[in-house]
MARZA-31746 format. One line per 8 residues: their letters; for each residue x negated, y, z negated of C-alpha. Coordinates in Angstrom, 2 decimals, padded with zeros to 5 digits, always signed. Example, Ala and Ser with C-alpha at 12.3 -4.5 7.8 and 13.67 -1.06 7.14 Angstrom:
<gufis>
AS = -012.30 -004.50 -007.80  -013.67 -001.06 -007.14
</gufis>
This chain:
<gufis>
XXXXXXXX = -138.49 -123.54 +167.38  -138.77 -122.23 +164.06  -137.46 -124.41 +160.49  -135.28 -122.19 +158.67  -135.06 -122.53 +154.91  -131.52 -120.88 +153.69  -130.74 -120.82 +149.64  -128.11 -119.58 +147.65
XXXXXXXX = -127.48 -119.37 +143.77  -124.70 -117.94 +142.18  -125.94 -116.15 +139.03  -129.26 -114.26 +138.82  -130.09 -116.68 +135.79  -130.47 -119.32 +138.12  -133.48 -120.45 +140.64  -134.20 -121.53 +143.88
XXXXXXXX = -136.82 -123.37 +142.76  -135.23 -126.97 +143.08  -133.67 -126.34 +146.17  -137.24 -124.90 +147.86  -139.03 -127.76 +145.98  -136.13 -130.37 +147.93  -137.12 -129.28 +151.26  -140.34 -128.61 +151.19
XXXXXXXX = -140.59 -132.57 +150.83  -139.19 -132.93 +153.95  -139.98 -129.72 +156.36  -142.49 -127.45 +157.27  -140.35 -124.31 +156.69  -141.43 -121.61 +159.01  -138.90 -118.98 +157.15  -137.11 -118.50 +154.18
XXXXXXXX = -133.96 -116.79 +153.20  -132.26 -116.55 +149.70  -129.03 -114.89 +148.39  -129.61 -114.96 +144.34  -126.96 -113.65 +141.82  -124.20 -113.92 +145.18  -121.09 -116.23 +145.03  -120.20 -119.04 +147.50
XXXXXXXX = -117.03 -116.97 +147.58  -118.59 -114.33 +149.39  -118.15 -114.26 +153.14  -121.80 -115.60 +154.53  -121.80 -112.58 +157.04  -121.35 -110.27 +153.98  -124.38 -111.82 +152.12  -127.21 -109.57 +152.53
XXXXXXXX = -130.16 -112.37 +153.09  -127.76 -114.98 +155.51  -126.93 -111.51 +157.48  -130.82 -111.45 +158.17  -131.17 -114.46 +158.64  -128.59 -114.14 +161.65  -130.20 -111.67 +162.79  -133.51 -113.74 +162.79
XXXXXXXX = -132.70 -117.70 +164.31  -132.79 -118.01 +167.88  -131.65 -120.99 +170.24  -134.21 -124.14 +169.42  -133.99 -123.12 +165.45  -133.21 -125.51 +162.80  -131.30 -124.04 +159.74  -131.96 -126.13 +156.71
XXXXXXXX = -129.86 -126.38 +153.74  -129.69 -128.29 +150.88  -125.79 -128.74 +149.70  -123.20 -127.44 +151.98  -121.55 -125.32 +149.23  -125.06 -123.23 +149.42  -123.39 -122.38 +152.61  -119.67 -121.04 +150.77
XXXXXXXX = -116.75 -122.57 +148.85  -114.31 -121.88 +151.43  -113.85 -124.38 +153.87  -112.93 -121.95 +156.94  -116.27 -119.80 +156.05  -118.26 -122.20 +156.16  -116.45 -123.81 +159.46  -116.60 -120.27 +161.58
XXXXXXXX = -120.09 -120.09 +160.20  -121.55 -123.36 +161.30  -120.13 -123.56 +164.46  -121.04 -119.52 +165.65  -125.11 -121.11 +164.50  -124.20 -124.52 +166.61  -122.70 -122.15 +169.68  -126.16 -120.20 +169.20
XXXXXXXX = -128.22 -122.92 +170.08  -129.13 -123.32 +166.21  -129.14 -126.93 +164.51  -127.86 -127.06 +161.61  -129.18 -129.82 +158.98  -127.52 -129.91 +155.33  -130.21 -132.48 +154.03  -127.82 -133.91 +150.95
XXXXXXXX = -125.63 -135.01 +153.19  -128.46 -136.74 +155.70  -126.43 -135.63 +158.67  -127.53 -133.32 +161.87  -124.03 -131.06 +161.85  -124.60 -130.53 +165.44  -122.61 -133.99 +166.15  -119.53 -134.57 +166.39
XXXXXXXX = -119.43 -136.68 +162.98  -121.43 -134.02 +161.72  -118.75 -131.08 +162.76  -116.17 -133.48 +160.92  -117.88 -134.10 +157.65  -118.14 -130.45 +157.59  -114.47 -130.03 +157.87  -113.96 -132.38 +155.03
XXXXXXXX = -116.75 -131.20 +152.68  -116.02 -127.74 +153.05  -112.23 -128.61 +152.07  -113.54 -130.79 +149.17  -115.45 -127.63 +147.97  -112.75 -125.12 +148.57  -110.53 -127.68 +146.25  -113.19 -127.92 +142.93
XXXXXXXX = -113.36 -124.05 +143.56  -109.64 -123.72 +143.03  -109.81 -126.46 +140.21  -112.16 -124.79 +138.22  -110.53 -121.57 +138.21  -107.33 -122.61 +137.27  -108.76 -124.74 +134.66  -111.28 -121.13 +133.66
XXXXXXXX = -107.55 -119.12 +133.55  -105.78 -121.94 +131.72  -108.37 -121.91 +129.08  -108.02 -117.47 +129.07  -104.23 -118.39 +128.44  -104.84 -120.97 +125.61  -106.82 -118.16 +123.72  -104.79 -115.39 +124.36
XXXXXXXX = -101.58 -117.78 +123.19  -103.72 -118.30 +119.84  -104.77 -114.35 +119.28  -108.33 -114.60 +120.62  -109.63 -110.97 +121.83  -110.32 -111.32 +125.59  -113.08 -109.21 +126.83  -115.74 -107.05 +125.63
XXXXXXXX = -115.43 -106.02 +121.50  -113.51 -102.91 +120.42  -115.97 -099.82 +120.05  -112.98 -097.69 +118.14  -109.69 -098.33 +116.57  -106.56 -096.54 +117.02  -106.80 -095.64 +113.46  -109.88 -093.53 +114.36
XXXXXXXX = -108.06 -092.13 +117.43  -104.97 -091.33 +115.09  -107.41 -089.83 +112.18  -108.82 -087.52 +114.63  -105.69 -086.25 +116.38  -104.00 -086.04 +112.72  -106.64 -083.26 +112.19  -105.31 -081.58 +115.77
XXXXXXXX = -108.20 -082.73 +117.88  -107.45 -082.59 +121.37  -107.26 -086.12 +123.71  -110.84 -084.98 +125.26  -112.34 -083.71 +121.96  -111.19 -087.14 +120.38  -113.17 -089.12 +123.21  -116.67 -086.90 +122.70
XXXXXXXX = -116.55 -087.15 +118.76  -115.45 -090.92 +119.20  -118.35 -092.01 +121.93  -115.53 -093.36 +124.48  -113.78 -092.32 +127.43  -110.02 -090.36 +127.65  -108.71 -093.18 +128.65  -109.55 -094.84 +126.09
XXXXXXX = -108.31 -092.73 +123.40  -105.13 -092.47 +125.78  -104.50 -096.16 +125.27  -104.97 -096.27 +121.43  -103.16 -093.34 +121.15  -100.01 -095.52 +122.34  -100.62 -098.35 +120.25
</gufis>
């Protein structure tokens, strides 16, 4: 009857640090898993450290987690995923929320949370492409700088350079100079 730590952080610039340091104040972990630089959007069975940690639990276990969202953003992930480590035999404990998940008021704040989460998910990404639109509507460049101009591509194909003969002078791929060509 092992204690199961399970983290998750988004971007590799983050840490697990707090969350460890969160349990570790209340539990003895036995084990520890951690997905770093992997998305809440991400299926759990397709992250590579919650697929071992499937693999590992066993009936008796206790899976610890700090925030259910550690867990994924979309509420019928994180449902199928609870419930296939409850069916196991494996308690689940999500220790913000101060409730054993194994119960059935446990089973229906899960419901809810995981909706709540899937909801701010959606929010912030239509408030992240309404902000792309804003700039793009006032002439802001979107994406990565420009490493040639089409006046370069034009120069060079002036002189009778051929498409790929443009891209080795210029540093940049065909379809690159393809695209400027247009322009």
């Amino acid at each position: 009857m092992a204690v199961i730590a399970y983290y998750r952080v988004s971007t590799d610039d983050q840490t697990i640090e707090n969350q460890r340091r969160e349990l570790n104040k209340t539990y003895r972990i036995d084990k520890e898993f951690a997905d770093c630089g992997v998305s809440g959007t991400v299926c759990a069975e397709k992250r590579p450290e919650f697929k071992k940690l499937l693999d590992y639990v066993r009936e008796g276990d206790t899976l610890v987690t700090v925030d259910l969202d550690r867990l994924g953003r979309d509420s019928i992930d994180v449902q199928n995923t609870v419930r296939e480590l409850l069916r196991g035999g494996v308690n689940v404990i999500v220790t913000r929320l101060g409730v054993d998940l194994s119960t059935d008021a446990g089973e229906l704040l899960v419901t809810i949370l995981s909706k709540v989460a899937e909801m701010e998910r959606r929010k912030m990404l239509e408030r992240s492409n309404a902000g792309r639109e804003r700039a793009k509507a006032e002439g802001k460049h979107m994406g990565r700088p420009h490493t040639i101009s089409k006046e370069q591509v034009h120069e060079l194909r002036s002189k009778g350079y051929s498409i790929n003969a443009t891209a080795e002078a210029l540093g940049c791929s065909v379809s690159s100079v393809k695209r400027l060509q247009k322009l």
